[in-house]
N, C-alpha and C positions, 0 to 999 in steps of 0.2 A: 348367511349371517353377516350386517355389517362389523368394519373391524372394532368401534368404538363398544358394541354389545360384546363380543369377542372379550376384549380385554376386560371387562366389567367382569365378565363371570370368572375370570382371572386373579380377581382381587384375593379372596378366600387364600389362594395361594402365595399372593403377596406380604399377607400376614403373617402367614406360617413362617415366610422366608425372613422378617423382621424382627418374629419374635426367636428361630434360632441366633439370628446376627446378635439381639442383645443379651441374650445367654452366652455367646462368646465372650462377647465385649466386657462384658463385668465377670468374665474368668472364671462363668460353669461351665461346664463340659467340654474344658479344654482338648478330652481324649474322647473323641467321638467314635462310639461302635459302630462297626461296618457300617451296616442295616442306617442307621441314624447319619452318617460317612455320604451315602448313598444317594439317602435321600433330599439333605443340604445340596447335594452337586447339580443333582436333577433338577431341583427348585432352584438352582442358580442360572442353570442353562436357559430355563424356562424363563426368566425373568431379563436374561440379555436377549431372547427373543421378541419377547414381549416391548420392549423397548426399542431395537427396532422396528415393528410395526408402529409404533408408536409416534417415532421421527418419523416415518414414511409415510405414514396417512396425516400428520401435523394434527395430532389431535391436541385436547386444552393442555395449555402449558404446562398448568400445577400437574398433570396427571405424568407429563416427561420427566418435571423436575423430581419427581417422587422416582420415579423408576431407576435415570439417573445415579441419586443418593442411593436408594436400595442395591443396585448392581455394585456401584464402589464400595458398600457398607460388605454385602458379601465377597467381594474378590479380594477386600484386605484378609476378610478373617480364612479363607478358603486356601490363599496365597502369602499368609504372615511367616513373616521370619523367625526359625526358629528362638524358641527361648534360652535364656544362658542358663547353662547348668553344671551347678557350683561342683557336682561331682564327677561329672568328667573333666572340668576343668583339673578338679584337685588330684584326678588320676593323671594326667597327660603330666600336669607339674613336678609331683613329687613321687611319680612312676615310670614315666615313658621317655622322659627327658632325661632324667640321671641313668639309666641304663643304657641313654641312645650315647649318653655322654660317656660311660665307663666303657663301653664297647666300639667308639668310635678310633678308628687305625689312625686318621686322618689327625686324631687331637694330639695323640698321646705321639706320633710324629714329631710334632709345634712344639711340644712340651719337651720334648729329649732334645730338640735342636734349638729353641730360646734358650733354656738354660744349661744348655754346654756352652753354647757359645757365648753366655752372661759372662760366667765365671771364668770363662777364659780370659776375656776379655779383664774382667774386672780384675784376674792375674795381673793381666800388664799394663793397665793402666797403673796399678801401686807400685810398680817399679820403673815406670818410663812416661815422664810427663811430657816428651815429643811423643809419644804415642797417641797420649789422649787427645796433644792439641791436630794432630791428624786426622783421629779421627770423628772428633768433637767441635772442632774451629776453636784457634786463641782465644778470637771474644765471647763466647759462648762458656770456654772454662775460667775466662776472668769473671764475668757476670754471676758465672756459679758460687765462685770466692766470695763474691761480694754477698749475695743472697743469705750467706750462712756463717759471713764474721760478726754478725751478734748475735746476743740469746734470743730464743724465741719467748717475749713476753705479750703475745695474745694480740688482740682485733676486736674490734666492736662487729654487734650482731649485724649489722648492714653490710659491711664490706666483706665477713663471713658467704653475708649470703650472695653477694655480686661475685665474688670467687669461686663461688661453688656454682656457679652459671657460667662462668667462665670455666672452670676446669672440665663441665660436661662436654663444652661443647670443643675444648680441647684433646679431650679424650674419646670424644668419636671420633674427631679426626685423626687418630688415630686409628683406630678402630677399622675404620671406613677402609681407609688405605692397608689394612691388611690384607679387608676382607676382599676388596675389590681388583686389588693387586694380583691375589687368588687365581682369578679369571685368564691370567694367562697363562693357561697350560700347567699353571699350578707355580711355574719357575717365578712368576713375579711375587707372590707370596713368600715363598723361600726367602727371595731377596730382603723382602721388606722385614721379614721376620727378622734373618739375621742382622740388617742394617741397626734396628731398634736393638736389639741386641747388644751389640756390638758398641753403640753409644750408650744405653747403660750402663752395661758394667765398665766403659771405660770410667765413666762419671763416679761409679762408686767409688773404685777400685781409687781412682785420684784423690776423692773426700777425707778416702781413709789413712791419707799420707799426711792431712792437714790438724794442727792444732783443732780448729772450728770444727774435725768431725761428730763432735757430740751434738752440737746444734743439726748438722743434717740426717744422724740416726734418730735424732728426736722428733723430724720432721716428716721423715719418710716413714717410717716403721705404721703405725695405726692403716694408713690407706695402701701399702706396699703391698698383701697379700690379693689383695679385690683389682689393684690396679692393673700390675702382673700379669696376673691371672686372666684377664680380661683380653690382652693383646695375646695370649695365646689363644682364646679361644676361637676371637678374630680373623687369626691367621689359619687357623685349621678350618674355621667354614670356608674361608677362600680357598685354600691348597683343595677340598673335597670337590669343589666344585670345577676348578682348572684341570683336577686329575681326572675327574670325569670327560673331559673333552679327547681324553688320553687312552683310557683304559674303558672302555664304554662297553662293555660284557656283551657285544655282540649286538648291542641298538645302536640307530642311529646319533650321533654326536646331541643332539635335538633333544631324544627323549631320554638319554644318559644326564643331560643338563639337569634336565627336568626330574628328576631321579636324583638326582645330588642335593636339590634347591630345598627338595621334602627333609631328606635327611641331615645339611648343614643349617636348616632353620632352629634346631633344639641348641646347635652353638651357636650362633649369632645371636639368640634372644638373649641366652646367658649372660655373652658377652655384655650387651647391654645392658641389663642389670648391675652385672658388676661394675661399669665402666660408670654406673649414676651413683650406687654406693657409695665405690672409692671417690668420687668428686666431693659428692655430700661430708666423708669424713675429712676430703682433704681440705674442705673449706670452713670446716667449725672444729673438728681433734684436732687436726694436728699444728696449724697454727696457732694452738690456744696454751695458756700457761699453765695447764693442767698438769700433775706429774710425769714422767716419765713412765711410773707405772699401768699409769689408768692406759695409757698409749699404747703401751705393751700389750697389756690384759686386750685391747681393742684388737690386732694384731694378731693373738692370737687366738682370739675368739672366731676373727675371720676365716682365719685355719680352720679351725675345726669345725665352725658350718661349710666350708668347702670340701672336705675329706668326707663326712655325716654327708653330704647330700651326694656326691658322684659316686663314693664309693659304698656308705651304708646301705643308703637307698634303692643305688645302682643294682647292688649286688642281691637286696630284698626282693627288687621289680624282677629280676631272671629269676629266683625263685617263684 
């Protein structure tokens, strides 16, 4: 039998395979039964065969270009990418994530060692301003002076929002440098952690010595809970994944990496979340001349969806 008769009596079959493609394609039968499963795959294979024969004997054009189209029409739908699905989504979010976060060794580390070492810090800075300026730079804490010897009365929505594009991408880098820092065996995390540290609370701790410190609790407070919070979390996906190169339970250094990357991904996303948050608040609340209290209540609103989500949640998802 020539091959041009060959594929002709093929067609029959080519329809079949056109009319399951446009039953995918307009989203019936997205969940195909085996049996039906089956027999798409068989009528696919058939049809990339059929097509080369087709190149190979050079038969009419239109008859490749059908074939062609047909074969790509079936190997999207055969070969498509899964769909998104809002429910696993919303389990990983506000299940798998606040538990991976309550129960991570790695966080709650970052978190006892940022802020012991804040409030130490921010001890002696309020009683030694060569401290601060050593460990902060003189012009660095004149420039701070300056920033917050007047009231804060507000910004137009433009400069709001170029601030608040600046403060992101100020606070990843921060971020960045925690999390990256990490990677050295865990000790350059440590370092960075404490460094930030260390120049915080020097910086509070000196505000709170000055007349102008109502202007910078006015300033800091709204975005201070999300901001915070954020460079711990940073520095705990780094330290998990340096200590990994450390303490690798018996895998190679490779696949302990690899093994840490899974588990410090639910803090680093965090991180960045919070770290776009507090930018967004810091560039519309808190330089705005809103009262004091709306700033507060912002403040402490953020607590308490911080506390509700690691630890409510947290402790929900183990149950």
């Amino acid at each position: 039998m020539k091959v041009a008769q060959l594929l002709e009596r093929r067609r029959a079959g080519w329809s079949e395979l056109e009319a399951l493609c446009r039953n995918l394609e307009m989203g019936r039968g997205r969940k195909m039964e085996p049996e039906r499963l089956l027999k798409f795959a068989s009528a696919y294979r058939s049809a990339c065969a059929d097509l080369a024969l087709a190149d190979a004997y050079q038969l009419p054009p239109d008859t490749v270009q059908y074939l062609h189209e047909l074969v790509g029409r079936a190997h999207n739908q055969l070969y498509r990418s899964e769909r998104f699905r809002w429910r696993a989504w919303a389990k990983e979010m506000f299940s798998e994530v606040p538990r991976r976060l309550l129960f991570d060794k790695a966080l709650w580390l970052a978190f006892l060692i940022f802020w012991g070492v804040f409030f130490a810090s921010m001890g002696l800075g309020y009683n030694s301003r060569s401290y601060c300026e050593e460990v902060v730079g003189a012009e660095a804490m004149s420039s701070l002076e300056d920033s917050f010897s007047k009231r804060i009365e507000g910004r137009d929505g433009s400069s709001s929002g170029l601030m608040s594009g600046f403060y992101v991408i100020h606070n990843a880098g921060i971020g960045l440098r925690c999390f990256a820092a990490g990677l050295i065996f865990g000790v350059g995390g440590l370092f960075i952690t404490v460094s930030n540290a260390l120049q915080l609370g020097a910086m509070f701790g000196h505000m709170f010595t000055l007349e102008s410190r109502d202007n910078f609790i006015e300033f800091v407070t709204a975005h201070g809970p999300f901001e915070l919070t954020a460079i711990v979390f940073s520095a705990a996906a780094g330290m998990r994944m340096g200590f990994s190169l450390i303490a690798t339970g018996g895998l190679s250094r490779g696949a302990s990496l690899r093994r840490a990357v899974s588990e410090a991904t639910p803090t680093i996303a965090a991180g960045v979340v919070l770290f776009c948050l507090a930018a967004i608040i810091e560039g519309f609340v808190s330089p705005s001349s809103l009262p004091y209290a709306i700033k507060a209540g912002v403040a402490v609103l953020s607590s308490v969806v911080l506390v509700f989500y690691v630890f409510g949640l947290g402790l929900l998802a183990r149950r």
